[in-house]
LUMBAZA-613041 format. One record per residue: x, y, z of N, C-alpha, C, O, CB in turn; residue number from 1; chain. Coordinates in Angstrom, 3 decimals, decimal comma, always signed. Glycine has a CB too. Layout:
! LUMBAZA-613041
R         nu         nv         nw        cau        cav        caw         cu         cv         cw         ou         ov         ow        cbu        cbv        cbw    nr   kette
R          X          Y          Z          X          Y          Z          X          Y          Z          X          Y          Z          X          Y          Z   NUM       A
...
//
This chain:
! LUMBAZA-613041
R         nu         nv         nw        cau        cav        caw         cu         cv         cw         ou         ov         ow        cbu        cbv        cbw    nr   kette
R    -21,064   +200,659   +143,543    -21,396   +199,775   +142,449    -22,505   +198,836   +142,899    -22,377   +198,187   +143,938    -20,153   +198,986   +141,973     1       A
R    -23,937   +198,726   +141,892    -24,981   +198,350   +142,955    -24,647   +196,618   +142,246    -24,294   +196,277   +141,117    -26,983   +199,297   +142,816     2       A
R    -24,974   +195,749   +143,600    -24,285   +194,251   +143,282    -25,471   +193,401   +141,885    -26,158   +194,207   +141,257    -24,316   +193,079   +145,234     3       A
R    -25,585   +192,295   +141,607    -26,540   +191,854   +140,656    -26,268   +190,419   +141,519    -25,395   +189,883   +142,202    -26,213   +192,050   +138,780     4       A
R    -27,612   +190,182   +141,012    -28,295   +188,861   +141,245    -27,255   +188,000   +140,625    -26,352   +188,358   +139,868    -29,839   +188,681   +140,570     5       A
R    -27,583   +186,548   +141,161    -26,850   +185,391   +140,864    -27,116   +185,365   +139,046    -26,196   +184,988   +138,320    -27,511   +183,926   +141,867     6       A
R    -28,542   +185,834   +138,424    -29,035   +185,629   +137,577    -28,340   +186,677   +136,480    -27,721   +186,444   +135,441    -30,339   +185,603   +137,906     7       A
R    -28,683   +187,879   +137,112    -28,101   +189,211   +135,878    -26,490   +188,706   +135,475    -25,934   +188,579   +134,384    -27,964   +191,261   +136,817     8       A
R    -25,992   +188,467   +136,982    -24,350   +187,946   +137,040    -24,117   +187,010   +135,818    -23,529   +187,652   +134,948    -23,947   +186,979   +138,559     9       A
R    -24,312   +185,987   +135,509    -24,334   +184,514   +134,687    -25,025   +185,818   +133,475    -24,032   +185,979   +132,766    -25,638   +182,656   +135,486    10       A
R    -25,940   +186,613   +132,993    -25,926   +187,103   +131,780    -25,024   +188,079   +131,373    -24,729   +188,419   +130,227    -26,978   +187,487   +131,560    11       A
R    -24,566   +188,544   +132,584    -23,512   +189,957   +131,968    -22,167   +188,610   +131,674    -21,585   +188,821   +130,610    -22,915   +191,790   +133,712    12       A
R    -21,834   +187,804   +132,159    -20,776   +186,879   +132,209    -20,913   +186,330   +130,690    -19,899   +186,300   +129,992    -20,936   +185,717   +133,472    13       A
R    -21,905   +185,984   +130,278    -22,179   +185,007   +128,618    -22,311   +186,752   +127,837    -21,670   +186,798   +126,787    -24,396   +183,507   +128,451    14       A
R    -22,912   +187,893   +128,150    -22,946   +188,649   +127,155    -20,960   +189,124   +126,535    -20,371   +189,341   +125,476    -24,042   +189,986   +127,809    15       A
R    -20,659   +189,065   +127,965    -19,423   +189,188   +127,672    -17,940   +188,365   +127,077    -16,772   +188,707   +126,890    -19,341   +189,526   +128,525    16       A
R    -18,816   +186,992   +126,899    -18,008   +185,765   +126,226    -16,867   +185,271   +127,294    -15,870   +184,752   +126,792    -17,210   +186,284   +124,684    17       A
R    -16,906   +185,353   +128,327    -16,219   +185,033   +129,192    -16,934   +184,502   +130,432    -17,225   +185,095   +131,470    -15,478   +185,995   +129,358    18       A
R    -17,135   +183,294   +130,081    -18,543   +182,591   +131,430    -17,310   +182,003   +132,300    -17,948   +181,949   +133,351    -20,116   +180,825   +130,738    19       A
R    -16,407   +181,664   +132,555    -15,540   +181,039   +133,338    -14,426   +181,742   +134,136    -13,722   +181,344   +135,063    -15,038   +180,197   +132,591    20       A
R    -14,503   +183,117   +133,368    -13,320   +183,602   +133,651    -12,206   +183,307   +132,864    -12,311   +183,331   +131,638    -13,076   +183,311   +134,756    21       A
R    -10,778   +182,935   +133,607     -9,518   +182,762   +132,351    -10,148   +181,363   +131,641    -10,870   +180,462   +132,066     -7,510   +182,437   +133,112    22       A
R     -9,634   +181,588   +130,602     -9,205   +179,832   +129,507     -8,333   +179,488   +130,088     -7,475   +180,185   +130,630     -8,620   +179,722   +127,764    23       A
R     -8,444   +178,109   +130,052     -7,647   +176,728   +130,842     -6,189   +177,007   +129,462     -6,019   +177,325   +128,285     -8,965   +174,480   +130,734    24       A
R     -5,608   +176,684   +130,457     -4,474   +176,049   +129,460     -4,100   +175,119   +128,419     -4,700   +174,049   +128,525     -3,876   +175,721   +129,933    25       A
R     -3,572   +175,164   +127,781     -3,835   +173,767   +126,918     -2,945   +172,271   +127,448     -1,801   +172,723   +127,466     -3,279   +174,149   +125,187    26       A
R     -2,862   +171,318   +127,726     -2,212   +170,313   +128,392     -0,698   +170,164   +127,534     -0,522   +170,488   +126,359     -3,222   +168,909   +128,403    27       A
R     -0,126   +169,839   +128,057     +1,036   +169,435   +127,060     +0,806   +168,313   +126,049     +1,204   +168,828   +125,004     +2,235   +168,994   +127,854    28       A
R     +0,435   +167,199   +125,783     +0,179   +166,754   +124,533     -0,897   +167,826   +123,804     -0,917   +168,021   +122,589     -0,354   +165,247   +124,655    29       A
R     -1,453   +168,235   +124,407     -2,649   +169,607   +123,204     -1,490   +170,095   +122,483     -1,162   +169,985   +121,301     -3,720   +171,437   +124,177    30       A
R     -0,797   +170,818   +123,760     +0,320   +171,633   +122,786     +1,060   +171,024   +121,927     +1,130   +171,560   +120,821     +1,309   +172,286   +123,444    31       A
R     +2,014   +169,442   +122,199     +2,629   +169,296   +120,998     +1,721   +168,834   +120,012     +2,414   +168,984   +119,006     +3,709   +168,474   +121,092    32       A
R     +0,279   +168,221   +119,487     -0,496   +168,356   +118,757     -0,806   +169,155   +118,225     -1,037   +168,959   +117,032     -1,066   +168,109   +118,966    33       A
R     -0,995   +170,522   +118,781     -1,106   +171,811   +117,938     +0,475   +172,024   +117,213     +0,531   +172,416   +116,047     -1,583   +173,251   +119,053    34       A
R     +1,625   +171,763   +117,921     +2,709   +172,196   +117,034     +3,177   +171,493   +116,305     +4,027   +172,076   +115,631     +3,618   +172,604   +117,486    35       A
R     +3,002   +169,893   +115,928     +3,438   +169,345   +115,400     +2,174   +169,953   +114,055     +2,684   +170,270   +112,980     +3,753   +167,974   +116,076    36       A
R     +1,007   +170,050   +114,151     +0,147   +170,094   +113,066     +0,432   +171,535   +112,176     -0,072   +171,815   +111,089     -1,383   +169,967   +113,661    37       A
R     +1,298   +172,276   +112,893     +1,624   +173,520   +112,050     +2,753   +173,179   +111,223     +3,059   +173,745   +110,174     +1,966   +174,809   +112,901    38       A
R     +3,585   +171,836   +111,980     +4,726   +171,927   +111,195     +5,011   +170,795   +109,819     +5,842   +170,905   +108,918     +5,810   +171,806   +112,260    39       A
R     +4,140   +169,866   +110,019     +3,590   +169,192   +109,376     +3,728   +169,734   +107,950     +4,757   +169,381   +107,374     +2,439   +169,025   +109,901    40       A
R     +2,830   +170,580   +107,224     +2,921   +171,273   +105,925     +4,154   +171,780   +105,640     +4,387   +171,442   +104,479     +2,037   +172,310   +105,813    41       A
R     +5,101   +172,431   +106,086     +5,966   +172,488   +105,925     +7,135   +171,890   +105,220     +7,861   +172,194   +104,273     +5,905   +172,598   +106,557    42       A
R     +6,960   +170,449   +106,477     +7,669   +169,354   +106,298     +7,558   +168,729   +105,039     +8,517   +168,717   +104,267     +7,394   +168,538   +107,207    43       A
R     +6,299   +168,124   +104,716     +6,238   +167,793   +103,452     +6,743   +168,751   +102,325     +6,736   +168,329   +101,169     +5,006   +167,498   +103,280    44       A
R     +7,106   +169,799   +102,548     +7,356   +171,004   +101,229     +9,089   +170,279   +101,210     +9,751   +169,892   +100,247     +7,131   +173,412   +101,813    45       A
R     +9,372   +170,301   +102,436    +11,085   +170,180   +102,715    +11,107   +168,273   +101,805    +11,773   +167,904   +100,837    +11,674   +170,229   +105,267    46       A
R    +10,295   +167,646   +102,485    +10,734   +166,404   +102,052    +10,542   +166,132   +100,290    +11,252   +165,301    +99,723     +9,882   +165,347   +102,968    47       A
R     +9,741   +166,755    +99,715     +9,195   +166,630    +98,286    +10,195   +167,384    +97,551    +10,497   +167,054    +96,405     +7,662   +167,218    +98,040    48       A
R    +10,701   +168,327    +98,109    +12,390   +168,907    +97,391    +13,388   +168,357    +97,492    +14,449   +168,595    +96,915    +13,004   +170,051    +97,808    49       A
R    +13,064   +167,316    +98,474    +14,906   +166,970    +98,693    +14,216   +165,737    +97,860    +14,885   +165,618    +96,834    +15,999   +166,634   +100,729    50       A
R    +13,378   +164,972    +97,870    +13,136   +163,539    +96,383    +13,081   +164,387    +95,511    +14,149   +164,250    +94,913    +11,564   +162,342    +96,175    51       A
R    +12,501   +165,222    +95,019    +13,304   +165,716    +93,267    +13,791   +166,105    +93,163    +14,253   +166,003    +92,026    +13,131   +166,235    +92,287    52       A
R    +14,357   +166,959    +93,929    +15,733   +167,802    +93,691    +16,737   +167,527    +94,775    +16,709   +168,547    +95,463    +15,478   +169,439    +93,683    53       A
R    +17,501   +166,797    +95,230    +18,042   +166,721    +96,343    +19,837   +167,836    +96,311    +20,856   +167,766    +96,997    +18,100   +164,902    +96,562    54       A
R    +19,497   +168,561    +95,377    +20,971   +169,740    +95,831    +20,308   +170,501    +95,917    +21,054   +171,458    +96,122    +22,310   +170,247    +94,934    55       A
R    +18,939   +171,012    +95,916    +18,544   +172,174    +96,548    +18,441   +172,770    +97,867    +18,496   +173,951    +98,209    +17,701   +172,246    +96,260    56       A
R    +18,201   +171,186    +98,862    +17,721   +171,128    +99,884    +19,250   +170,939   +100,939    +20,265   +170,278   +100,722    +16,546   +169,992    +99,790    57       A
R    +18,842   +171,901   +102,217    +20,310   +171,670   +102,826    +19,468   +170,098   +103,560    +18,308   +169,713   +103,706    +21,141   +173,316   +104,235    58       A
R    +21,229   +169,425   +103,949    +20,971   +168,135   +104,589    +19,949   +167,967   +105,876    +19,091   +167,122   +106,133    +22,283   +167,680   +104,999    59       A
R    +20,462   +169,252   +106,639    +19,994   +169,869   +108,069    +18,207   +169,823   +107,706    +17,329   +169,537   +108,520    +20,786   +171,831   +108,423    60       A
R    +18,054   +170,117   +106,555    +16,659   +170,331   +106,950    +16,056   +169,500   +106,601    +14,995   +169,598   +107,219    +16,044   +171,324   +106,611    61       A
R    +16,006   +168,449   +105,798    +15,589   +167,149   +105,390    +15,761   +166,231   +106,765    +15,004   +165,400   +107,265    +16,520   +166,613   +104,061    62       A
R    +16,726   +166,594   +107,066    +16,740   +165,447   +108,627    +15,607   +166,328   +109,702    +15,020   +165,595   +110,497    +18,880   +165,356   +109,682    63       A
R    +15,452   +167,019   +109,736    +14,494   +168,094   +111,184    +13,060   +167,445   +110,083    +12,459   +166,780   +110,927    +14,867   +170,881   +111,340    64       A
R    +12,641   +167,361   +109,405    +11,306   +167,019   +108,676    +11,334   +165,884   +108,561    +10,230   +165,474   +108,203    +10,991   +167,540   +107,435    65       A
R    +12,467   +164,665   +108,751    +12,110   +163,670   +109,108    +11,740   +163,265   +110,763    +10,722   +162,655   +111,090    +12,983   +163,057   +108,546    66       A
R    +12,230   +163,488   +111,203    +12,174   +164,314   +112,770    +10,408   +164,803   +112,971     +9,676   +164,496   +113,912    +13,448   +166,125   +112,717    67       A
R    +10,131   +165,473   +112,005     +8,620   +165,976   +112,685     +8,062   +164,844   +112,302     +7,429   +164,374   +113,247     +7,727   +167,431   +112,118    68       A
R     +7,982   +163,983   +111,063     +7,232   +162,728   +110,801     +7,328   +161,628   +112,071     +6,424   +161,117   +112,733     +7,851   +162,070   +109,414    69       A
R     +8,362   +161,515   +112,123     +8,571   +160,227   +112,881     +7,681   +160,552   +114,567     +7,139   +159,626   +115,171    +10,582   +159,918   +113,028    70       A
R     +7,689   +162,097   +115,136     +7,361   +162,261   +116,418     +5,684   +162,026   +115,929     +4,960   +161,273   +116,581     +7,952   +163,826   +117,204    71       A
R     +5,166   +162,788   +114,673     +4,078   +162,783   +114,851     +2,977   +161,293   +114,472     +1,805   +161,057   +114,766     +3,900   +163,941   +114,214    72       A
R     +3,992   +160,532   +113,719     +3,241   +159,263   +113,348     +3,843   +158,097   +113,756     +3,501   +156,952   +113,461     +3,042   +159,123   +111,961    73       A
R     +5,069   +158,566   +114,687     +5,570   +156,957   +114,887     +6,841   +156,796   +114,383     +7,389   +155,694   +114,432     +4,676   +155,836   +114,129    74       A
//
């Protein structure tokens, strides 16, 4: 396998979308930021059923969607 320059190296590396090698991990607050923001929409679906309709909604899940509010805003 014939070797490449420091130069060809760094273009076959960007042609291939991978200039670093692996992706970093995401930190743990990234991650609960990314999961709280998926669960978010949700939540509001759960909380807006149980204020107008509150026998639709089981208890269990009105409390876990208050639960995602409170971690994600306080």
């Amino acid at each position: 396998m014939p070797s490449l320059s420091p130069t060809e190296l760094q273009e076959a590396r960007r042609r291939s979308g991978r200039l670093g090698g692996r992706p970093r991990k995401p930190t743990v607050e990234e991650a609960r930021q990314a999961a709280l923001e998926e669960l978010i929409p949700k939540s509001l679906q759960v909380l807006r059923a149980h204020l107008g309709d509150g026998d639709t909604v089981n208890p269990d899940a009105w409390r876990a969607a208050l639960r995602v509010f409170e971690h994600a805003y306080g």
